[in-house]
C-alpha positions in Angstrom: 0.0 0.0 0.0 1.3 3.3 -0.9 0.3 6.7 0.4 0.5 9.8 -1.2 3.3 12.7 -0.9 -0.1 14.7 0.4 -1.1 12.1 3.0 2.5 11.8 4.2 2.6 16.1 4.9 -0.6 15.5 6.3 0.7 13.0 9.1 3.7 14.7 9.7 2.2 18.0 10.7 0.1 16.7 13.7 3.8 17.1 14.6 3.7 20.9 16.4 8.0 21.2 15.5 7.3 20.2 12.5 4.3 22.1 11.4 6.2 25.0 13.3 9.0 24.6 10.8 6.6 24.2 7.5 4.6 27.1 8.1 8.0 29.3 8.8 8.7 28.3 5.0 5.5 28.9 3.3 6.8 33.1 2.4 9.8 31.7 0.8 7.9 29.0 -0.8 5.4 31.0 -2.1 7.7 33.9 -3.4 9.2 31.0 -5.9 6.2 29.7 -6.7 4.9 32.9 -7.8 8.3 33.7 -9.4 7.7 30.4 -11.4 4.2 31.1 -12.3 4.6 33.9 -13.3 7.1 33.2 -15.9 5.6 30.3 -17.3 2.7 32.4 -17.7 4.5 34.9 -19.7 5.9 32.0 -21.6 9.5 32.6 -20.8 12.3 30.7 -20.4 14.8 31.3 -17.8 17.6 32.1 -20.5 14.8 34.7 -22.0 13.9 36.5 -18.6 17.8 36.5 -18.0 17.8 38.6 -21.3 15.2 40.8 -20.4 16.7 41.6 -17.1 20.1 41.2 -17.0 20.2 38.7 -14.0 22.4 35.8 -14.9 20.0 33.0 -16.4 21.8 30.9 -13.3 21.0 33.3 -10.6 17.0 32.9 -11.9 17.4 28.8 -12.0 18.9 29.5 -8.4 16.3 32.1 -7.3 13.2 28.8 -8.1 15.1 26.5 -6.9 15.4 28.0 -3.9 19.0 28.2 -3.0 19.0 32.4 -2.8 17.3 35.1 -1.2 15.9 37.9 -3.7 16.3 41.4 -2.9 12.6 43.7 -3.2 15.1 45.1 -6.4 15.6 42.0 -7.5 12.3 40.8 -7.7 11.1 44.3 -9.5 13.3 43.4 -12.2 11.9 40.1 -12.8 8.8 41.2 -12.6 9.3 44.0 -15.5 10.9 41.7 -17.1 8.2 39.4 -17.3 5.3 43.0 -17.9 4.1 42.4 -14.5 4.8 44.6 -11.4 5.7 43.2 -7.9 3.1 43.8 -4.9 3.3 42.5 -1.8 0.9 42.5 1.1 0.8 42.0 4.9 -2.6 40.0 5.6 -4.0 39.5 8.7 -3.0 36.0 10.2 -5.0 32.7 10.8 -5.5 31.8 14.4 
């Protein structure tokens, strides 16, 4: 019997560390998310944003992968280069 990647998550955050730990990740998980939506829905590749913006097409591949931590600049350039603009929100939190 095999369980889902879904089902697993689900288990393992009845843990309070570990749901602690996820939920400290889900800004810088959804900042690449939305960096990777939002070029495949400009139909870009990374070597074409690179080209638009000037950011090394490594530094983009780096950026959605998750290994670096974009500056507000950094994600206004990507965002131009892609003819969207960056906004960004405080929201009241879930209790």
């Amino acid at each position: 019997m095999s369980t889902s990647f879904d089902d697993f998550l689900k288990e393992q955050l009845k843990d309070p560390e570990i749901k602690k730990e996820w939920d400290a990740l889900q800004p810088e998980m959804a900042i690449i998310q939305a960096i990777i939506d939002a070029r495949h829905d400009s139909g870009l590749t990374q070597k074409e944003l690179s080209e638009r913006t000037g950011i090394a097409q490594g530094d983009i591949s780096k950026l959605e992968k998750g290994n670096a931590n974009p500056s507000i600049r950094t994600l206004q350039r990507l965002a131009a280069g892609m003819g969207k603009i960056l906004r960004i929100e405080f929201v009241t939190a879930s209790l």
